[in-house]
N, C-alpha and C positions, 0 to 999 in steps of 0.2 A: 795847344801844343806848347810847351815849355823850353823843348829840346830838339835837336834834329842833330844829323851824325852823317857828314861829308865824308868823303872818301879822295881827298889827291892824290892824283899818280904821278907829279911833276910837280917841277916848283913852278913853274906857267902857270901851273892849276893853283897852287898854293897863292900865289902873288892876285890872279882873276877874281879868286874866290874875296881875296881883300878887297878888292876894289868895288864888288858887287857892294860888298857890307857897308861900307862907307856911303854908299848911295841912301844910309836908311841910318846914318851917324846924322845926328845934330847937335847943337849948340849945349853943352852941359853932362854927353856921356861920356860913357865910361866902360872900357872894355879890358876885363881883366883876363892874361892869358899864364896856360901855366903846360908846363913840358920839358920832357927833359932836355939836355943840351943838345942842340942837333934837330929838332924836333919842325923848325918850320915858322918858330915865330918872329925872329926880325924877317922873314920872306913876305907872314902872311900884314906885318906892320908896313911895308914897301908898297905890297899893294893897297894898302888902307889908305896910305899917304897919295898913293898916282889917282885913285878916286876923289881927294878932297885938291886933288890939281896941286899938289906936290912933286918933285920929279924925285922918284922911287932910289934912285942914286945919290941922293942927300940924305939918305935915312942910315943910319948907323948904330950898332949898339951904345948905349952912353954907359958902358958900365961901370965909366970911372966915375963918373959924373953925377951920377943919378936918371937925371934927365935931360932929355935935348928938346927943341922947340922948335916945329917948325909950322909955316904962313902959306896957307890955300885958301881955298873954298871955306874953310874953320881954322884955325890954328889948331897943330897936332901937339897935342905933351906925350912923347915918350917915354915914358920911366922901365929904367932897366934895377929891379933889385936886387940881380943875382948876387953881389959882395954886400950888401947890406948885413949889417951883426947887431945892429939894435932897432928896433922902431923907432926910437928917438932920431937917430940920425936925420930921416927925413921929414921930421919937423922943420930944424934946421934951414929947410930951400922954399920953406912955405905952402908944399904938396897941397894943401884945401883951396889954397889961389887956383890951381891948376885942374884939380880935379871935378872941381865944384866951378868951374869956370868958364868962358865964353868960347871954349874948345874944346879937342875931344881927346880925353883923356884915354893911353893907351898903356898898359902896365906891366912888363914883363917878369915872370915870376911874381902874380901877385899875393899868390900864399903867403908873404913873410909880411907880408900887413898885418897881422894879426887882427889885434881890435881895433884898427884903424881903418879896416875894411869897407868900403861902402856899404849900406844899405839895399842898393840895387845898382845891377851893373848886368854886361854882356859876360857870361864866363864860356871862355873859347877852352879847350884843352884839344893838345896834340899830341897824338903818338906814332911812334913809327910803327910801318906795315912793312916796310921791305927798302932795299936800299932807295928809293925815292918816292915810295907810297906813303903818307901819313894819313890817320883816322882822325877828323878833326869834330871838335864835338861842339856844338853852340847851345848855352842852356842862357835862357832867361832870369835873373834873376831879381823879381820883381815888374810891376807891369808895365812901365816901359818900355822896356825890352822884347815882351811879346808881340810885338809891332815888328820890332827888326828882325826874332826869330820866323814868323808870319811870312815877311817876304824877303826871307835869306833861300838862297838854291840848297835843294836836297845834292842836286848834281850839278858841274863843272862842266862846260861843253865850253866847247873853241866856237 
């Protein structure tokens, strides 16, 4: 299995579903997510963060910033690329420390990486279903990750 394909009908479900995945993050990945604005991804990052015993309300977009950093169970690297206009830019904050590094690297809008892209990562994609349903997809990419696809939930329950 490479892939599996979620279905949230709430942000409860959106933020559970984070925190499940995180039970199955360790030390050096990398979860690249990509959707459009609105789509569910600083929700499904909150709950990434309340899994590594982060408190979910400290998690914010850094979209000015790049990245924000935050201290659990792993250290979380946030990176928000949405205003990024070069790759070079994020040379500049040192991203290979972060990404390649003793925490768990989260990426939002990781399309504009270009060829900076990892080699292998988590690729989440979300879309919307209906004013709070999102279609959320987990693909593998590379074998690593079919460990966390493996024991990631088809389905969301309370």
């Amino acid at each position: 299995m490479k892939a599996i394909n979620v279905l949230s009908k709430s942000t409860d479900q959106t933020l559970r579903l984070g925190e499940r995945l995180a039970k199955h993050l360790r030390k050096g990945d990398i979860v690249c997510l990509e959707g459009d604005l609105g789509s569910g991804k600083t929700t499904l990052i909150k709950g990434i963060a309340q899994g590594l015993k982060i408190a979910p309300e400290k998690v914010n977009s850094p979209t000015f910033v790049l990245m924000n950093a935050y201290h659990g169970r792993l250290p979380l690297y946030h990176f928000d690329l949405y205003r990024l206009e070069a790759v070079h830019e994020i040379s500049s904050i040192g991203y290979e420390e972060f990404l390649y590094g003793d925490g768990v690297a989260v990426i939002e809008w990781a399309e504009r990486l270009g060829q900076l892209m990892p080699k292998e990562y988590l690729r989440v994609e979300l879309k919307h279903k209906g004013e709070n349903e999102r279609s959320i997809k987990l693909s593998a990419v590379g074998k690593r990750y079919l460990h966390v696809i493996r024991h990631s939930p088809s389905t969301i329950n309370y």
